[in-house]
C-alpha positions as CSV (number, residue, x, y, z in Angstrom):
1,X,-65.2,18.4,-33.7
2,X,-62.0,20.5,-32.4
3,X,-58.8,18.4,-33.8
4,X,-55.4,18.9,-32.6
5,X,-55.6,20.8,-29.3
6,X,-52.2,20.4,-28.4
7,X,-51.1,22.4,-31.3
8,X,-53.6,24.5,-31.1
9,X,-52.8,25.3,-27.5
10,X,-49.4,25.8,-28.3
11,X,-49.9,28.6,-31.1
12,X,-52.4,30.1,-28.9
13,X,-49.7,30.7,-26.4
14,X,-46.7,31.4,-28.5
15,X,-48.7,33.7,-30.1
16,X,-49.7,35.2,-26.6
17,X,-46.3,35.7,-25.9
18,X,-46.9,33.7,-23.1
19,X,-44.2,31.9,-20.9
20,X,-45.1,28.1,-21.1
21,X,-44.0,24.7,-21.4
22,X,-45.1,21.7,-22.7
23,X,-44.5,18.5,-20.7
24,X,-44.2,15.0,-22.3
25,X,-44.9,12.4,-19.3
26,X,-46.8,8.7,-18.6
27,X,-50.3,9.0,-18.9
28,X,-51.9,10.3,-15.3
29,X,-54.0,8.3,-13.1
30,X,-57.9,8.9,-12.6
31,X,-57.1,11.7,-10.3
32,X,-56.0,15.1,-10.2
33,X,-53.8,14.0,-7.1
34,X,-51.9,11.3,-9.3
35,X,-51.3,13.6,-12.6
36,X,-50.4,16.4,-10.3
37,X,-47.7,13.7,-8.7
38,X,-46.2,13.2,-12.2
39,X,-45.9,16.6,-13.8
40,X,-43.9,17.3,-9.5
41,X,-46.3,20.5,-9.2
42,X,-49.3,21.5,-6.4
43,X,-52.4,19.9,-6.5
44,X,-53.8,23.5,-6.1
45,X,-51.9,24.5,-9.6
46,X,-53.6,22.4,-11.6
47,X,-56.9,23.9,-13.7
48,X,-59.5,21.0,-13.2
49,X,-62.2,21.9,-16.9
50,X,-65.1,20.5,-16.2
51,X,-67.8,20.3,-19.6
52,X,-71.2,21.1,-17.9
53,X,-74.5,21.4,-19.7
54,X,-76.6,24.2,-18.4
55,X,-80.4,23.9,-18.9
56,X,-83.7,25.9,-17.6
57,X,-85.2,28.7,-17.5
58,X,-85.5,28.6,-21.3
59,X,-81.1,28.1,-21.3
60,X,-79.9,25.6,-23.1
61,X,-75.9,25.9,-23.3
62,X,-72.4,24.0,-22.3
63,X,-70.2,25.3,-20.2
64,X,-66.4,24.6,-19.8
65,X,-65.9,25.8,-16.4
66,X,-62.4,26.1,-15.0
67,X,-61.4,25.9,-11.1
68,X,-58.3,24.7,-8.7
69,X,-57.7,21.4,-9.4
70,X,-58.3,21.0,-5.1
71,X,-61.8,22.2,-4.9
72,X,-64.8,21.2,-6.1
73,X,-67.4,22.8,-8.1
74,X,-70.9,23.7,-7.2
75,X,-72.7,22.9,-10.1
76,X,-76.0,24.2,-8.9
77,X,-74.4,27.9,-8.1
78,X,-72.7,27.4,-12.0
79,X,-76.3,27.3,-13.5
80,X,-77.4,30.0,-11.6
81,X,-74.9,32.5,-12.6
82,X,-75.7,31.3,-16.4
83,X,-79.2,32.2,-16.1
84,X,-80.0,28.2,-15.9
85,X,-82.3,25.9,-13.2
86,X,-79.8,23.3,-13.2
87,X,-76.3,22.3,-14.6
88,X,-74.6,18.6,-15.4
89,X,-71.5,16.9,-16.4
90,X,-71.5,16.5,-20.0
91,X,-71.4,12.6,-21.2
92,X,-68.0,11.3,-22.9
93,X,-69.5,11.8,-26.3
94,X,-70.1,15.5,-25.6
95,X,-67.0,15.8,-24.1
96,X,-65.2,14.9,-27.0
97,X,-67.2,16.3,-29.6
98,X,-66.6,19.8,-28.1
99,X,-63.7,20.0,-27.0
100,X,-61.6,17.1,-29.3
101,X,-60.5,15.5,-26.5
102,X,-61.4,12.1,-23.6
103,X,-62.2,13.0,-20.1
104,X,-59.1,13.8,-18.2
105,X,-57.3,15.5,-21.2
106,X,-59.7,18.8,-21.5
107,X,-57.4,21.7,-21.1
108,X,-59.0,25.1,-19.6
109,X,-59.0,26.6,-23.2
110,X,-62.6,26.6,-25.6
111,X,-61.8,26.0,-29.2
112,X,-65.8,25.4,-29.9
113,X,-68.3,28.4,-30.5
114,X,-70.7,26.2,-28.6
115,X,-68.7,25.5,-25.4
116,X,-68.3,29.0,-22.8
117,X,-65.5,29.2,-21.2
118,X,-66.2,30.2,-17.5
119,X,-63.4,30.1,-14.5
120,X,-63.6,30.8,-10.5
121,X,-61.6,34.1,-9.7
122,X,-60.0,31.8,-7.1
123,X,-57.7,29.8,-10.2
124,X,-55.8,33.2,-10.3
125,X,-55.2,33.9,-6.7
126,X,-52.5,31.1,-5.2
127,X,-49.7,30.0,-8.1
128,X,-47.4,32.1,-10.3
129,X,-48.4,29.1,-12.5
130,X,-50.6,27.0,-13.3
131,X,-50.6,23.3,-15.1
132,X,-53.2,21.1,-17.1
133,X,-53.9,18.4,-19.8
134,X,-52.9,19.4,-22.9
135,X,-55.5,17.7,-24.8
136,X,-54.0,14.2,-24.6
137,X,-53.6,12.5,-21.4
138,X,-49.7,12.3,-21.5
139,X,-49.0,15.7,-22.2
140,X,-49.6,19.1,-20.3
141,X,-48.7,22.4,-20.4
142,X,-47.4,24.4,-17.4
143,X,-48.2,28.2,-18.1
144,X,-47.5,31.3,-16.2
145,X,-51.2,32.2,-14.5
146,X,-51.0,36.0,-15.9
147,X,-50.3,35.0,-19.2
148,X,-52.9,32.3,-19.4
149,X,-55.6,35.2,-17.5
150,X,-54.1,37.7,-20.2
151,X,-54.5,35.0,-23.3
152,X,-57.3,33.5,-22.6
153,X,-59.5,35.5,-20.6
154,X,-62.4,33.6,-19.5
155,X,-65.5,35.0,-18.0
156,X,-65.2,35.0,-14.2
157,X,-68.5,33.4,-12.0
158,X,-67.7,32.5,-8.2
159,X,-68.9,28.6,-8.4
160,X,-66.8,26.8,-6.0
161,X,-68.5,24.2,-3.2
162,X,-68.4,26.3,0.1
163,X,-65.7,24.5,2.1
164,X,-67.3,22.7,5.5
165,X,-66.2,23.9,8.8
166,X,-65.0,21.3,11.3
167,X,-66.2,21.7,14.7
């Protein structure tokens, strides 16, 4: 199992170079809404990671696929572009054994060999920055998007839910 994320996150990026920061805050609420509320950022900054297990068509992986904390993810069109039939959210025991962390603290980083780190272009296009969980639920990390992009480069597949038209 992954241990320490936070610290891991933050010698990733000070490593990296990267222009971050770490904020301490009261533990967010069960929505993206709520924690984007108390870090005082865009809903659309946040980068929702979502632990997916792919399987079919002889695949058999897990997925940590990263997208605007406003939109929703496709998770049919996500096991598709991994060569799989179908694709689910991992259960809370899965969640933490790959990643170290409870649902709601995953950051958009993959410290497991097992776990592929996937992201929709569209994270990239919007903010100068982005924010997430830092691996615990009262702490995130507000990064600069090119230097997270630049860091930790994760595979790009276009996986978002088409948005509906009103009539």
């Amino acid at each position: 199992m992954v241990e320490n994320v936070l610290e891991k996150l933050i010698d990733l990026f000070q490593n990296g170079q990267a222009q971050f920061r770490v904020l301490e805050h009261q533990a967010g609420g069960k929505s993206s809404q709520s924690v984007a509320e108390i870090r005082g950022t865009e809903l659309g900054q946040g980068a929702k990671a979502l632990v997916c297990h792919i399987k079919g068509n002889g695949v058999k992986l897990y997925a940590l696929a990263v997208l605007p904390a406003d939109k929703q993810a496709d998770l049919s069109k996500l096991a598709q572009a991994l060569g799989g039939r179908r694709a689910s959210l991992a259960s809370p025991d899965e969640v933490t054994e790959l990643t170290g962390c409870v649902f709601g603290a995953v950051p958009p980083v993959s410290f497991h060999p097992d776990l592929k780190l996937v992201a929709d272009p569209s994270l990239y296009d919007r903010y100068d920055e982005l924010a997430f969980n830092a691996g615990l639920l009262d702490h995130s990390i507000i990064i600069r998007t090119e230097d997270y992009k630049r860091i930790v480069h994760p595979e790009l597949i276009h996986f978002l839910k088409d948005a509906t038209i009103a009539a």
